[in-house]
C-alpha positions in Angstrom: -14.5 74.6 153.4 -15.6 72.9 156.1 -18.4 70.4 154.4 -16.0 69.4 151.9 -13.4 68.1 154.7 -15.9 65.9 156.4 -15.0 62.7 154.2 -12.2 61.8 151.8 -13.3 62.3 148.3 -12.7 58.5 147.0 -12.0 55.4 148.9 -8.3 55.7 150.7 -5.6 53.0 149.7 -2.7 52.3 151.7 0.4 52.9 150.2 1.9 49.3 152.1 -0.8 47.9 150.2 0.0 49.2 147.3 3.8 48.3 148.1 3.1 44.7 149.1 1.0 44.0 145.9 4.2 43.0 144.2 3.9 45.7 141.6 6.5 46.5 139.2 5.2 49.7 138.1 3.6 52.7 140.3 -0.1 53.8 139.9 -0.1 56.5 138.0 -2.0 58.5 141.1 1.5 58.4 142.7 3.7 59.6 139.8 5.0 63.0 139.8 5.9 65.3 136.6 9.3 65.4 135.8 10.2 68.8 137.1 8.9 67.6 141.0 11.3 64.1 140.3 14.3 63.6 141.8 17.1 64.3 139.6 18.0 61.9 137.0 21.7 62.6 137.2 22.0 61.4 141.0 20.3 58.2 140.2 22.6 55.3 140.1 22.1 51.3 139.4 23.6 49.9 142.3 24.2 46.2 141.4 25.1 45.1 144.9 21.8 46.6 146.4 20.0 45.0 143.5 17.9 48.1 142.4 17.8 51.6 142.3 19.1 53.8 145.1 19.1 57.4 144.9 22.5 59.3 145.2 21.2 62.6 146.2 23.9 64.9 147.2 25.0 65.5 150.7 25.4 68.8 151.9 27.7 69.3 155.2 27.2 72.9 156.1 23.6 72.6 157.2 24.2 74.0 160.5 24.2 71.9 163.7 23.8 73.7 166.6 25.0 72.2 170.1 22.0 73.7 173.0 24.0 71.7 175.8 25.1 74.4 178.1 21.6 76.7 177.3 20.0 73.1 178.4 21.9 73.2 181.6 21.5 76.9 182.2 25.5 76.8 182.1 25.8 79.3 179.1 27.6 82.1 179.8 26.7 85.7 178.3 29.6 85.3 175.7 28.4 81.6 175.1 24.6 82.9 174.9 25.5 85.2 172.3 27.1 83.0 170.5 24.0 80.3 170.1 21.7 83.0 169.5 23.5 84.1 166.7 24.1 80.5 165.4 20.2 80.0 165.7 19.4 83.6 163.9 22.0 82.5 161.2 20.6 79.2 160.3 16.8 80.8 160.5 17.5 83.6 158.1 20.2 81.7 155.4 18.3 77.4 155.8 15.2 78.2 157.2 16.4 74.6 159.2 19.1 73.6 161.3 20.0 70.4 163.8 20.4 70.6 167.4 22.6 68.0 169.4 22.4 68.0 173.8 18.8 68.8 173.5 18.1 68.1 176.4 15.9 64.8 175.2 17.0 61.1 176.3 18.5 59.0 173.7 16.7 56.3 175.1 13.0 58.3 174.7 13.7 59.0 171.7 14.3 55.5 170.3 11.7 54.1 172.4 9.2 56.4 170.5 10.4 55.7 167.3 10.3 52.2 167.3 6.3 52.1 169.1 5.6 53.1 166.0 8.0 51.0 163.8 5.9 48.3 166.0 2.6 49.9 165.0 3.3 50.5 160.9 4.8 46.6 160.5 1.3 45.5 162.0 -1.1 43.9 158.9 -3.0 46.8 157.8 -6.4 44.9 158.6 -5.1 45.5 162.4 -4.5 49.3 161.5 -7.9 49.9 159.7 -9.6 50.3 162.8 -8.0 53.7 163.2 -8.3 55.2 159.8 -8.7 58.4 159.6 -10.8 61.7 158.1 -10.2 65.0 157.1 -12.8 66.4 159.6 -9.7 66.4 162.0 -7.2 64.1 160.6 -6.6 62.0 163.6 -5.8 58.4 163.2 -4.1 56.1 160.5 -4.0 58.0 157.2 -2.5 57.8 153.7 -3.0 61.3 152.1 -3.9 65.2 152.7 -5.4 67.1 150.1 -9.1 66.5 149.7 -9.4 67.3 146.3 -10.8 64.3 144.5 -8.4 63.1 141.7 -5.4 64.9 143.6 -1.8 63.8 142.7 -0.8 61.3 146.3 2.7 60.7 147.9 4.3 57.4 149.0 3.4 57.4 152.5 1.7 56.4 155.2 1.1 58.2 158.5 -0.7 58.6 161.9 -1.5 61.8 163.4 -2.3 63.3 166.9 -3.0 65.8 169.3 -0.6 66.0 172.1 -1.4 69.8 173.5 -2.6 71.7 174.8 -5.1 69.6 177.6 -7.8 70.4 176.1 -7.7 69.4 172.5 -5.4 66.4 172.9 -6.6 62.9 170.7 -8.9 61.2 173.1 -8.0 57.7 173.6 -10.0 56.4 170.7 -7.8 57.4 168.3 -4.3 55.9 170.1 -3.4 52.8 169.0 -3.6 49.7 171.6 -0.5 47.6 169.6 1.7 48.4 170.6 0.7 48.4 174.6 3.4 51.2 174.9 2.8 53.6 172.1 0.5 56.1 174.2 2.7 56.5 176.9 5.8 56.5 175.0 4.8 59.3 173.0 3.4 61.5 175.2 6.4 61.1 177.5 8.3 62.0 174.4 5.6 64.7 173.3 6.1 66.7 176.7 9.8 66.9 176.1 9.9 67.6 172.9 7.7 70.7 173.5 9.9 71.9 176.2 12.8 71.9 173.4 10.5 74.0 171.5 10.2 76.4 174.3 13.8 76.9 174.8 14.0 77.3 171.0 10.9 79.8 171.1 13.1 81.8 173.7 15.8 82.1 171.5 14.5 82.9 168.5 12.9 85.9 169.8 15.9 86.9 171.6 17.9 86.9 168.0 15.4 88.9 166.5 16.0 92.1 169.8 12.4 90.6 170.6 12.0 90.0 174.6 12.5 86.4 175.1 8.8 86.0 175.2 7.2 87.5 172.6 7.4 84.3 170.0 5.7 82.3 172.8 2.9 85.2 174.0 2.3 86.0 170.4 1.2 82.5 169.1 -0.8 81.6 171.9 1.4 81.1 174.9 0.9 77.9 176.9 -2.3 77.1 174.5 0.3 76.2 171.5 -1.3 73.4 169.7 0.8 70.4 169.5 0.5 67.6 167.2 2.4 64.5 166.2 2.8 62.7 162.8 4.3 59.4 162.6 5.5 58.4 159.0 6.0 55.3 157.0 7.4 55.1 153.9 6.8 52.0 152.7 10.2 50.6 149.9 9.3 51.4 146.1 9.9 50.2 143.1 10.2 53.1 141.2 11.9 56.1 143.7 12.5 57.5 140.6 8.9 59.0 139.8 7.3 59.9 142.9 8.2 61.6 146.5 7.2 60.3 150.1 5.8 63.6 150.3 5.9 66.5 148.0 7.7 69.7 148.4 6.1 72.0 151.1 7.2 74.1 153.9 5.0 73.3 157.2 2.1 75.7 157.9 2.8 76.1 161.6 5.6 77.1 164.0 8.4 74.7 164.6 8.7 71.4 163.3 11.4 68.9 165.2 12.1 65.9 163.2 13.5 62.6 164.6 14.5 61.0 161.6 15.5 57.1 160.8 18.4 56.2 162.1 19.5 53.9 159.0 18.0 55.3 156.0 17.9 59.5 154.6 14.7 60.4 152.6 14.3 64.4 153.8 15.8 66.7 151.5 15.5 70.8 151.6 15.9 73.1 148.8 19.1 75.5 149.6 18.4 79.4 148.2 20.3 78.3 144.8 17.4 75.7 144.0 19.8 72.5 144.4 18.0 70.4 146.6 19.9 68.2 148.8 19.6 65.3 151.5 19.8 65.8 155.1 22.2 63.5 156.8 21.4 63.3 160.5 24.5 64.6 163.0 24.1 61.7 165.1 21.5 59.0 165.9 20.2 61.7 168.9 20.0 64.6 166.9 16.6 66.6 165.6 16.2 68.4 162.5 14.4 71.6 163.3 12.1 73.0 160.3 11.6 76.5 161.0 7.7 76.9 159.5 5.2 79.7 158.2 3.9 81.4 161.0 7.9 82.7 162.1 8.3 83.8 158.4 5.1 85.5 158.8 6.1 86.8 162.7 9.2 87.8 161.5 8.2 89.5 158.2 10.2 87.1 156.1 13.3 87.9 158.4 13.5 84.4 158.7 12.4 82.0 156.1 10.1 78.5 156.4 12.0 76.0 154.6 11.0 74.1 151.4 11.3 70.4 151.9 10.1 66.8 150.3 10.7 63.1 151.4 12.6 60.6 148.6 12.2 57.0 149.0 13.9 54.0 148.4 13.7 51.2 146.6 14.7 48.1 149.3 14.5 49.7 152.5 11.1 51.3 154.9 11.4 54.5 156.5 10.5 55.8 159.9 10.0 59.5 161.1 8.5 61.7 163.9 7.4 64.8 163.1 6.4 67.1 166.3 4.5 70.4 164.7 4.2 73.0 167.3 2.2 75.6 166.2 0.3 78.4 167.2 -3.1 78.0 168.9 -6.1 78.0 165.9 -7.5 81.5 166.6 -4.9 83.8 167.2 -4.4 86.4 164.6 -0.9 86.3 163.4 1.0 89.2 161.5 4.7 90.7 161.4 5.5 92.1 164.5 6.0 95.9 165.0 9.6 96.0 165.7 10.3 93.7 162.3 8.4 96.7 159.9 10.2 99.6 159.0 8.9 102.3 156.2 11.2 101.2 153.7 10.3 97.0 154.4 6.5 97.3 155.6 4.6 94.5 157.1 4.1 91.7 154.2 1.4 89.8 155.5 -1.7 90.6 156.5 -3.4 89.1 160.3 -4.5 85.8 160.3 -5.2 83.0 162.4 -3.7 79.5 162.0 -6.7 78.1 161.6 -8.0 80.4 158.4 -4.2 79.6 157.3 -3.5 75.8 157.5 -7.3 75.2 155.8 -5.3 75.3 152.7 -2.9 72.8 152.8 -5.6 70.2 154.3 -8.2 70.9 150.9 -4.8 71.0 148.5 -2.1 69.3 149.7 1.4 70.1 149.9 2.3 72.7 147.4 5.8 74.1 148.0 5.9 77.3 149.2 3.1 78.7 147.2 0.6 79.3 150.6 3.0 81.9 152.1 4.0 83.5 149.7 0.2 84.3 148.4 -0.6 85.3 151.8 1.4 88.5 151.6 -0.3 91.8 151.2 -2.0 92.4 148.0 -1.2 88.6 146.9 -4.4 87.2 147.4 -4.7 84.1 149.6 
């Protein structure tokens, strides 16, 4: 596994290139068969907006969970309860909730997010200094899977390491334009992950777990911490192909800062019908709740199944901060969560051994963990 992630199988093209070129019609690399489309039916000619604009439907239960008083250490027991059992709710029936007074400044937040705007509107020749390889993915990127020939999304990205101290991206691999983006996203990075933590408390709490156990049983303070920023350049055929393809993250947590104009994310509900997440406010996050808590939690709570639309006349802009367990701690359904008549489903494994998959395949729904459970195969 390791030789064949050294180098990208076939020379990389950016997706703004691709974009840019003036195009009618996608490459075929980037079209998607009809069942992985978005759906026909909620595609509308909008004459005003001069081309296509997907109609995906909205869907206004997806919980939002207010963490302002837990943030302020102001919750009562009665009010403790309460967002525990909010939390537990939206793990076990979404697999994905929002959280609003987060504890996070506004003003950090859309500082971080438009560093990056800054960096992604830059020529690429300017970003082609920084591109990236699969041998750790760091840098200015345009796909995944290393399978030579492999089906691509519309998207750019750039991807770090913010934590722990000893495996964050070296400065090499930070952009210098523009000046702030480093600093900005760290600043950003280290409270982001203290969110996490809070959330890490919880969600062991709601399972009867002591508050620690999430945090002591992937890794305690040597979490690994990484950060994607994504582009998704406009398209003229939104139609055919996906930002990125439906997945569910391979790690822990994954807090979302979305665009503050312009939906793309959508997640599948337990009916199938997959619908568009429409941001609570321009300071909320969208939480994904990933593998390794389905795995911790022997599928008490579930990893949601999500993909990435794009648009035909306007960019996109998102943060993604994974948080996930540290590479060689061997994860498996804790004790407490197996009973003789629902035994452990998966066997121990680390994160490492787990995520090699999605980085030589791609994203491929939710096909990884369910595999991984015992007597599955891999």
């Amino acid at each position: 596994m390791a030789d064949c992630m050294q180098e990208w199988p076939e020379p990389v093209v950016r997706v703004q290139a691709v974009a840019e070129s003036g195009l009618a019609a996608i490459p075929s690399c980037y079209v998607k068969p009809p069942r992985d489309r978005p759906a026909p039916q909620h595609l509308d000619t909008a004459a005003s907006a001069g081309g296509d604009v997907l109609h995906e439907p909205l869907d206004t239960s997806i919980p939002v969970i207010d963490l302002g008083e837990l943030v302020a250490a102001a919750a009562d027991e009665g009010r403790m309860s309460q967002i525990t059992e909010a939390v537990a709710a939206a793990c076990r029936e979404w697999g994905f909730f929002q959280v609003v007074n987060h504890g996070v400044a506004p003003e950090l937040m859309r500082a971080a997010r438009e560093a990056w705007r800054g960096f992604f509107r830059l020529p690429i020749t300017a970003k082609q200094q920084y591109a990236n390889l699969p041998r750790t993915y760091e840098g200015y990127g345009s796909r995944v899977g290393v399978q030579k020939g492999g089906p691509l999304d519309w998207g750019d990205y750039y991807f770090l390491h913010l934590a722990p101290d000893a495996g964050k991206s070296p400065d090499k691999y930070w952009p210098t334009n523009p000046a702030i983006c480093k600093d900005v996203s760290e600043d950003y990075g280290r409270e982001v992950i203290r969110l996490c933590e809070l959330l890490m408390k919880v969600m062991s709490a709601s399972l009867g777990l002591e508050e620690t156990r999430f945090q002591e049983a992937f890794g305690g303070s040597e979490c690994g911490v990484c950060l994607r920023a994504n582009y998704y350049p406009r398209c003229p055929q939104p139609d055919l192909t996906l930002g990125l393809s439906a997945h569910s993250d391979p790690g822990v947590l994954t807090v979302l800062l979305a665009d503050e104009h312009v939906r793309g994310l959508q997640v599948r509900r337990s009916d199938g019908e997959w619908v568009t997440v429409q941001p609570a406010r321009h300071d909320a996050f969208i939480v994904n709740v990933g593998d390794q808590i389905q795995i911790l939690s022997n599928s008490v709570y579930k990893s949601v199944e999500h993909r990435v639309m794009v648009n035909a006349k306007e960019e996109r802009i998102s943060l993604a901060l994974f948080y996930n367990p540290r590479g060689d701690v061997r994860i498996a359904p804790a004790p407490e969560t197996a009973t003789p008549e629902r035994p452990a489903l998966y066997p121990p494994m680390t994160f490492d051994e787990y995520r090699a998959y999605i980085r030589k395949y791609g994203p491929r729904g939710k096909a990884q963990v369910e595999g991984a459970k015992q007597g599955q195969g891999s």
